[in-house]
C-alpha positions in Angstrom: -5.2 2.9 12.5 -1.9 2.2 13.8 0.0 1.1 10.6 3.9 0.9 9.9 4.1 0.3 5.8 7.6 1.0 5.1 8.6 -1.5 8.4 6.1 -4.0 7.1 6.7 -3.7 3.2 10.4 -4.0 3.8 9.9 -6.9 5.7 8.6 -8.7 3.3 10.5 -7.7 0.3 13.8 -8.6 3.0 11.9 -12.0 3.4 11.3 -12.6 -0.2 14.9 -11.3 -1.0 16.6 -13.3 1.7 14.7 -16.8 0.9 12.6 -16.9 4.1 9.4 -16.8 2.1 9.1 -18.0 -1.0 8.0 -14.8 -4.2 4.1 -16.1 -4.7 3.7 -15.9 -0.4 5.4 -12.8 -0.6 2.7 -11.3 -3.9 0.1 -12.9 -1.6 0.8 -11.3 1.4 1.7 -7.5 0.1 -1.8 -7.7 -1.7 -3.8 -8.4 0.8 -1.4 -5.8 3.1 -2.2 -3.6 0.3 -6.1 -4.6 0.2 -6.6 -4.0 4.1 -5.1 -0.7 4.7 -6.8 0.8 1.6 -10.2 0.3 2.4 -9.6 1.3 5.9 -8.0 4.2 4.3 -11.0 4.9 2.4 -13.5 4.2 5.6 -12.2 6.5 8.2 -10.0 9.4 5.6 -8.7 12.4 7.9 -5.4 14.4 7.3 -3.7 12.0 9.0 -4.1 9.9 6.3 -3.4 12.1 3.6 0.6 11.2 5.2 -0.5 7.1 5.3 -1.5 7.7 1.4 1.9 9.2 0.5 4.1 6.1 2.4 2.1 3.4 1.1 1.8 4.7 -2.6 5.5 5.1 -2.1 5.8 1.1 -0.7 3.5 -0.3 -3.5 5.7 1.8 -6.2 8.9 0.2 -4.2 6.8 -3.7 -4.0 5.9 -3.2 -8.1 9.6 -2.3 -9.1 10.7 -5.6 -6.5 8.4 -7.5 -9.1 6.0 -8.7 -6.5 3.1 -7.4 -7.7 0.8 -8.6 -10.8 0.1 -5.5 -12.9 -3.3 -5.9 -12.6 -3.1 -5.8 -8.8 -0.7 -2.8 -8.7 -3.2 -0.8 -11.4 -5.9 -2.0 -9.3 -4.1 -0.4 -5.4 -3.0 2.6 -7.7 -6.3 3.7 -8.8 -7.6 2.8 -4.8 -4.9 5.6 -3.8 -6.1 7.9 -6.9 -9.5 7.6 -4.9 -8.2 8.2 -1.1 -6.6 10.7 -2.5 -9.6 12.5 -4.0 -11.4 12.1 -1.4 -9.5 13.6 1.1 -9.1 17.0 -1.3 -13.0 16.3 -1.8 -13.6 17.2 2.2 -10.8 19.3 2.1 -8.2 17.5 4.0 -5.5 17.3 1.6 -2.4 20.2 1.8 
């Protein structure tokens, strides 16, 4: 899975922050950003990913405290993470 989060996080938060895209497009788009890349996270876990679940926990903590994220929706990606997380010390992948 060839992912970028902070590129494509800070993309939108510039695009929502510079008026290209208006703050509900932006919401929209980060959670389903958020919504793809943790249930590929959670089909194919390897230590790879133990990195990807460190940077994107990091992006959706940096997308909640830009506003753009219902609580709801960030508890929500927060507890996916918890999981990913657990699963990867599960199987022993996690230093």
């Amino acid at each position: 899975m060839a992912i970028k989060p902070i590129e494509h996080v800070a993309t939108i938060l510039n695009a929502c922050a510079t008026d290209q895209i208006p703050a509900e497009q932006a919401k929209e788009t980060l959670e389903q950003y958020f919504r793809n890349v943790t249930t590929a996270l959670i089909k194919a876990y390897s230590t790879e990913d133990q990195q990807k679940s460190k940077i994107l926990r990091n992006c959706l903590e940096v997308s909640d405290e830009a506003g753009l994220l219902d609580k709801e929706v960030y508890q929500s990606f927060r507890a996916d993470f918890d999981g990913i997380e657990y699963l990867l010390r599960e199987n022993g992948k996690w230093n």
